[in-house]
C-alpha positions in Angstrom: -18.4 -24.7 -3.8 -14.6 -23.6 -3.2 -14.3 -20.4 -0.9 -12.3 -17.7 -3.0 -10.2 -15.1 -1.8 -8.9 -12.4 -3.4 -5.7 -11.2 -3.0 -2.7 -8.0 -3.8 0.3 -10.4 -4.9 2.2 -7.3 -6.3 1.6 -3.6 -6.4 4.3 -0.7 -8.4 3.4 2.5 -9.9 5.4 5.4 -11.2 6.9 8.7 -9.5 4.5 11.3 -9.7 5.1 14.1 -12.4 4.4 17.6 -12.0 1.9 19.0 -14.9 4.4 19.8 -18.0 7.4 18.1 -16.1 9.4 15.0 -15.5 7.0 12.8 -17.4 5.8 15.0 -19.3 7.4 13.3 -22.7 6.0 10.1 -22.1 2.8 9.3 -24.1 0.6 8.1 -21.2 0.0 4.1 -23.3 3.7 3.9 -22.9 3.6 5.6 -19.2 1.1 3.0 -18.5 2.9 0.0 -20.5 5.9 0.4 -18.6 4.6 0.2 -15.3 2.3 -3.4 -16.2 5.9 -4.4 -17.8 7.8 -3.7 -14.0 4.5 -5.5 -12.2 5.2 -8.5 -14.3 9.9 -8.5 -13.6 8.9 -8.0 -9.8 6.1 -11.1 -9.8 7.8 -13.2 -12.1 4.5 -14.3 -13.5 3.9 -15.4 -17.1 1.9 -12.4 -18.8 -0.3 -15.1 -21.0 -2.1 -16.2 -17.2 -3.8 -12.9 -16.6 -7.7 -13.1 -17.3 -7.9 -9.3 -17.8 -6.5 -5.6 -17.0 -9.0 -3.5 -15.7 -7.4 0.3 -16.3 -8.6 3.5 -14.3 -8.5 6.7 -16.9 -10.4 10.0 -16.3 -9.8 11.9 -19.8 -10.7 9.5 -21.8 -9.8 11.2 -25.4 -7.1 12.4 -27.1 -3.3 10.4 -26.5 -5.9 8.1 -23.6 -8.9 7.3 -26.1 -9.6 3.8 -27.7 -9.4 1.5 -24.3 -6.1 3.0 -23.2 -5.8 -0.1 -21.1 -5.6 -2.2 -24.2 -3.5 -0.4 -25.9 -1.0 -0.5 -22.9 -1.2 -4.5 -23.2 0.2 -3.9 -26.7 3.0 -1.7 -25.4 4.1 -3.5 -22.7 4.9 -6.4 -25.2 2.2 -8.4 -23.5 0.4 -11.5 -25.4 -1.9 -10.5 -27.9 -4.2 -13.0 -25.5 -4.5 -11.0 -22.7 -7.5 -8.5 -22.8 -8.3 -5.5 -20.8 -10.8 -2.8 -20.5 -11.0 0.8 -19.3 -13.3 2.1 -16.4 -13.9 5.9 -15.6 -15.1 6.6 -11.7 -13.5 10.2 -11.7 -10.9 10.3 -9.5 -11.7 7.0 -8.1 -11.1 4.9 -11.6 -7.8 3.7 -10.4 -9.6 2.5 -6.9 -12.6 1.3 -9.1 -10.4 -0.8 -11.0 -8.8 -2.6 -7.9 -12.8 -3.5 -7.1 -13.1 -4.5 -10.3 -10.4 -6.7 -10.2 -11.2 -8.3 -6.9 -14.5 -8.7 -7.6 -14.3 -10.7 -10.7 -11.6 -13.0 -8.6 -14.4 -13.6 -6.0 -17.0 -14.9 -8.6 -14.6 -16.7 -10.4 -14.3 -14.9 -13.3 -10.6 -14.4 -13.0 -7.7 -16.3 -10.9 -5.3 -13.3 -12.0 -5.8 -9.9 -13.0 -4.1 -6.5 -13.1 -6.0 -3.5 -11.8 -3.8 -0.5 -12.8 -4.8 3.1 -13.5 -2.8 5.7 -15.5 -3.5 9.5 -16.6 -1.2 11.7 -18.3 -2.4 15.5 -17.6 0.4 17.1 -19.5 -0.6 15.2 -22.7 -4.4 15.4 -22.8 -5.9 18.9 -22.6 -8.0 20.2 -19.6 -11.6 19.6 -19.5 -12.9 23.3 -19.3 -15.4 22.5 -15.9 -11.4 22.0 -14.1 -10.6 25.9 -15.4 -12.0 28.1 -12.0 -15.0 30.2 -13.9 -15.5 28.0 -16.7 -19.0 26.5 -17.3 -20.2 23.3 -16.8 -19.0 20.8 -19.8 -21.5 19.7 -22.1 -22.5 16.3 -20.5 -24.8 18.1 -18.2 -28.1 17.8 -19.6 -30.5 19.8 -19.5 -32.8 17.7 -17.4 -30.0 17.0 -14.9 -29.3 20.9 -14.3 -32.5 21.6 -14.1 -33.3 19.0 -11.1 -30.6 21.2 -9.2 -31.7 24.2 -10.0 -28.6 25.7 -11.2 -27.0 24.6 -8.1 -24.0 22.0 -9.7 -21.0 23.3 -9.8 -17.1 22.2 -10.7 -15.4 20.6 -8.0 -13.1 23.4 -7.0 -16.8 25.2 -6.0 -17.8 22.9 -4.2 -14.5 22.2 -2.1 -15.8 25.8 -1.0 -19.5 24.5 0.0 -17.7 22.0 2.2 -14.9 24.2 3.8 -18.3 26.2 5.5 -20.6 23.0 5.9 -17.2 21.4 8.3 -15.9 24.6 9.6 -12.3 24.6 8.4 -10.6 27.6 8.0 -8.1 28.7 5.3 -5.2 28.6 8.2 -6.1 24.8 9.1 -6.4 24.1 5.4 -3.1 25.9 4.5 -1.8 23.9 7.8 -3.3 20.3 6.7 -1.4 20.8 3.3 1.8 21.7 4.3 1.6 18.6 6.9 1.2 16.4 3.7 4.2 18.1 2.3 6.5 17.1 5.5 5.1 13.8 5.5 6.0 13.0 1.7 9.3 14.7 2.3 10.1 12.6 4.8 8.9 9.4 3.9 10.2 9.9 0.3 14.3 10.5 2.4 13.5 7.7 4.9 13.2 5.2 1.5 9.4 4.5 2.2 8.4 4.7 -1.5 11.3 3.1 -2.8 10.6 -0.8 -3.6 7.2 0.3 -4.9 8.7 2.8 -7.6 9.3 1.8 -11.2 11.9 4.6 -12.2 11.4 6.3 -15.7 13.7 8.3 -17.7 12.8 12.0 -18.5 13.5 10.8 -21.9 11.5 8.1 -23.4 13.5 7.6 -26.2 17.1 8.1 -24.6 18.6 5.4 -22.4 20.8 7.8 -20.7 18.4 10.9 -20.2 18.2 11.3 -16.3 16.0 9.1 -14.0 13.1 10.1 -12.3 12.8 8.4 -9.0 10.8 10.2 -6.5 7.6 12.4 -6.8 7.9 15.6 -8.6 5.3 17.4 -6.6 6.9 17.3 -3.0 8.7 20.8 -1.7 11.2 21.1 0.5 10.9 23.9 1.6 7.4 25.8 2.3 6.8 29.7 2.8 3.9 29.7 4.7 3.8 33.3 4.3 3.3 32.9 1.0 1.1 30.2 1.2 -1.6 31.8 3.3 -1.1 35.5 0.6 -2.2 33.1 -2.3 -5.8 33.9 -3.7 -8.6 32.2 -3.5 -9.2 29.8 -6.6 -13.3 29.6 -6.6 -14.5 32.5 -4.6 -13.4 35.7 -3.5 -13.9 35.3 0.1 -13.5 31.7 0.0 -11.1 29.2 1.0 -8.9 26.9 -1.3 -6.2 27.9 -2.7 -3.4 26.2 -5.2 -1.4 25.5 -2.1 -4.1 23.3 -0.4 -5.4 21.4 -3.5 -4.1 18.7 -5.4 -1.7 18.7 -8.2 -2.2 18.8 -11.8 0.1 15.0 -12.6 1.2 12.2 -14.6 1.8 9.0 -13.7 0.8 5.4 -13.2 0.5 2.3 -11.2 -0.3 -1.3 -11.1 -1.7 -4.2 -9.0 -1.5 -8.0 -9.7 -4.8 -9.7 -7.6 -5.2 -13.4 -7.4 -7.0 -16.0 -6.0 -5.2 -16.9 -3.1 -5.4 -20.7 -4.0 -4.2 -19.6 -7.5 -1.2 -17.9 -6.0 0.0 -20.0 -3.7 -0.1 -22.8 -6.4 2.1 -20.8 -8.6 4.5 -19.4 -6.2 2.8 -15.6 -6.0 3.0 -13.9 -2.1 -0.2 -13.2 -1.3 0.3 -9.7 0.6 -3.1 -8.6 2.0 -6.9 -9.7 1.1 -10.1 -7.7 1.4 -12.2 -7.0 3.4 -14.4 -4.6 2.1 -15.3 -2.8 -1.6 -18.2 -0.3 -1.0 -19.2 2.9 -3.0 -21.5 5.1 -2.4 -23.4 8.1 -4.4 -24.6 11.5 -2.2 -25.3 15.0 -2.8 -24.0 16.3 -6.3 -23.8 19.7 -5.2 -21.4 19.4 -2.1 -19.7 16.2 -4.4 -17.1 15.2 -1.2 -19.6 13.7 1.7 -20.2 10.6 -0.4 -16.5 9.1 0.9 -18.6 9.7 4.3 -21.3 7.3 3.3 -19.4 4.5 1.1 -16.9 4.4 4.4 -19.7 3.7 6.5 -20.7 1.3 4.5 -17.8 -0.8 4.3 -17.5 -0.6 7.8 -20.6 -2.5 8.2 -19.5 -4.8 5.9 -17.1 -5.6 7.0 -17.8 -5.9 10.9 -15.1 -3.2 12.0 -15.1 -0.1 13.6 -13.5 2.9 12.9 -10.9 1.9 16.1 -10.0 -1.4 14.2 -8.2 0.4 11.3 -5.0 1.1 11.8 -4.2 3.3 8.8 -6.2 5.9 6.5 -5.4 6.8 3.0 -8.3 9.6 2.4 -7.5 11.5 -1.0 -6.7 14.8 -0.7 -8.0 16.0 -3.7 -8.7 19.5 -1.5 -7.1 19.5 1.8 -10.5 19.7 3.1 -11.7 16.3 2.1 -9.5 14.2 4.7 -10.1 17.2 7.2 -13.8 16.4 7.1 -13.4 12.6 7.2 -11.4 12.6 10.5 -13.6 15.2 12.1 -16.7 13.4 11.0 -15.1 9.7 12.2 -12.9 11.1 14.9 -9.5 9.7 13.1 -6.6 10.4 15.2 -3.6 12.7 12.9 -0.9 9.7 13.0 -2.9 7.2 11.3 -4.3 9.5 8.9 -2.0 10.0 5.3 0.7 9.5 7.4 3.1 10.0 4.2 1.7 12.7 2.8 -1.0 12.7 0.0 -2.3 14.2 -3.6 -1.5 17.9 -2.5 2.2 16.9 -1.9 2.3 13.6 -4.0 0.4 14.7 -7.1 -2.8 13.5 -7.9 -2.8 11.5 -11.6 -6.8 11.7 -11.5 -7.0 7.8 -12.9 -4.0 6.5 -11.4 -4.4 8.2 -7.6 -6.6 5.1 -6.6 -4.0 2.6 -7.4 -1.0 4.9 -6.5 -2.5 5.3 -2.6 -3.4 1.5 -2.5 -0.2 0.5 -3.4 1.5 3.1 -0.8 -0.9 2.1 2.1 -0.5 -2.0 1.1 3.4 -0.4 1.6 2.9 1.0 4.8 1.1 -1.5 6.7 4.1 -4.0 5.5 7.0 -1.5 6.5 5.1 -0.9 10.0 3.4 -4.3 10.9 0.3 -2.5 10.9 -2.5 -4.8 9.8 -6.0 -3.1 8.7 -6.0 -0.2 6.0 -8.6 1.4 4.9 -8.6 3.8 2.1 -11.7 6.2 0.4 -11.8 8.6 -2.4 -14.0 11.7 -3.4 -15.6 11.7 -7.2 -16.7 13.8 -9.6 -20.8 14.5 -9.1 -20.7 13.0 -5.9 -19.9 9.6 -5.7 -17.0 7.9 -3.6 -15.3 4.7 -3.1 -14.1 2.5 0.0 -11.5 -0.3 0.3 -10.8 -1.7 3.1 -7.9 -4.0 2.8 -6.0 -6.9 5.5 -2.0 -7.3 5.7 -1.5 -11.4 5.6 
């Protein structure tokens, strides 16, 4: 049997919009179809080779209902040939799609794919269980709710659960977030994101509207006086605030995997290969420990330690999730988001997986580094690991 590897031959995704800003006009299909459209220019590959396009999307209705991914094929101008499907992990879609990807590469299945996620969150309204106080949607059943005993909560609850389980205060919090802030700022005037970005206009529709061509999301200038006045979000005497949570954001991004042998035949770069996919389920209640367990797992699979990774892309979906990753695995601060994350980036719930992959494949270019590892908290308590190589 031939020995396959898969491999990240391209990676671009979008500037990250605020919630009801920059990309706020653009119907996520077309958000989406843009981005597979720039991944394609930048590889140079012919669109009719790709086996599939595996798409991350959280709210799957609306504007992003009906296999969004396929109908971004459509948009992009793509062959009516090329299929795709559309996965929901949470949060970790985007990252779930990259696995996805890879996977079917190593079995032989594909020789090229796109993995790509995409979620518009101005355009498609707000599950109530993401509004602090609402109930729990309808897809709780009553079995599920009843194994708990009333205990499962949103996630913005359970970000307070965790915040006492790891000891972090509101100031570190508040602290860790406007780190992530100064990191994105400065990687965003140092150039960092630039060759990754696929500008968009703020006007779909009208070639000479303005250009977006950073992330929306990042300030300038923080009062941390204000910052540590906010309320508390999920519990009076609690923790998490707007300031040290994610944002509410559009966007997009995309990755072209290949069989190595595949790309090398037909002139594609191969960038960096994996060396681990894990995910991992844990306790629904808390929801974030599980990035704890899959990372542990793809650890051992892949026969490194914690010491052998050289950067970390944890999602900061609450300041508190990376917080408790690099207490629990002892991660020193420079090799952790060292350009910022989701409380400063923006965090497109489908799209964040791809978006940090492509950022961290990035980084360990820009900085020789070799080993990234990156991990991301779910919905009910799952998580996903990917553990990826430089080449």
């Amino acid at each position: 049997m031939t020995v396959r590897e898969a491999v990240i031959v391209g990676a671009v995704r979008t500037p990250v919009g605020r919630r009801g800003g920059a990309l706020s006009a653009w119907h996520p299909v077309d958000l989406l179809g843009q981005t597979l459209r720039a991944l394609v220019e930048r590889t140079g590959i012919d669109p009719a080779q790709i086996d599939d396009v595996i798409t991350g999307c959280v709210l799957q209705q609306e504007q992003q209902g009906g296999n969004i991914g396929r109908h971004a094929v459509l948009a992009a101008g793509f062959p009516e040939s090329v299929p795709a499907v559309t996965v929901d992990r949470q949060c970790g879609s985007g990252q779930q799609a990259v696995s996805f990807a890879a996977q079917g590469v190593l079995a032989g299945s594909y020789d090229l794919a796109i993995a790509c996620g995409v979620e518009s969150m101005s355009q498609v309204p707000m599950p109530a269980a993401m509004v602090p106080g609402a109930p729990l949607g309808p897809h709780y059943s009553p079995r599920e709710l009843a194994r708990y005993g009333g205990a499962l909560v949103a996630q913005g609850p359970s970000s307070e659960l965790m915040n006492e389980k790891f000891d972090l205060s509101r100031a570190a919090l508040d602290a860790f977030s406007a780190r992530s802030h100064g990191r994105a700022l400065a990687a965003t005037r140092a150039g960092k994101f630039r060759e990754q970005l696929v500008p968009m206009r703020v006007d779909p529709d009208d070639a000479a509207s303005a250009l977006v061509e950073s992330d929306e999301g990042i300030r300038e200038h923080l009062d941390r006086d204000k910052m540590a006045s906010l309320t508390t979000v999920f519990a009076a005497d609690g923790r998490t605030t707007a300031a040290n949570s994610s944002q509410l954001s559009d966007g997009a991004a995309a990755l072209l995997i290949a069989d190595r042998a595949f790309a090398e035949r037909h002139g594609l770069t191969p960038r960096a290969r994996f060396r681990a996919l894990s995910v991992a389920g844990a306790d629904p209640v808390i929801q974030f420990t599980a990035v704890l367990d899959a990372t542990r797992k793809a650890l051992e699979f892949s026969g490194l330690g914690v010491d052998d990774i050289d950067l970390f892309e944890v999602n900061e979906a609450f300041a508190g999730v990376p917080m408790m990753f690099a207490q629990e695995f002892g991660v020193p601060d420079d090799k952790l988001n060292v350009n910022g994350g989701s409380v400063a980036i923006g965090h497109p719930l489908g799209s964040t997986g791809a978006r940090m992959l492509t950022d961290l494949l990035c980084e360990l270019e820009r900085s020789g580094a070799s080993v990234g590892l990156q991990s991301i908290c779910e919905a009910n308590g799952t998580a996903n690991t990917t553990i990826i190589e430089r080449i």
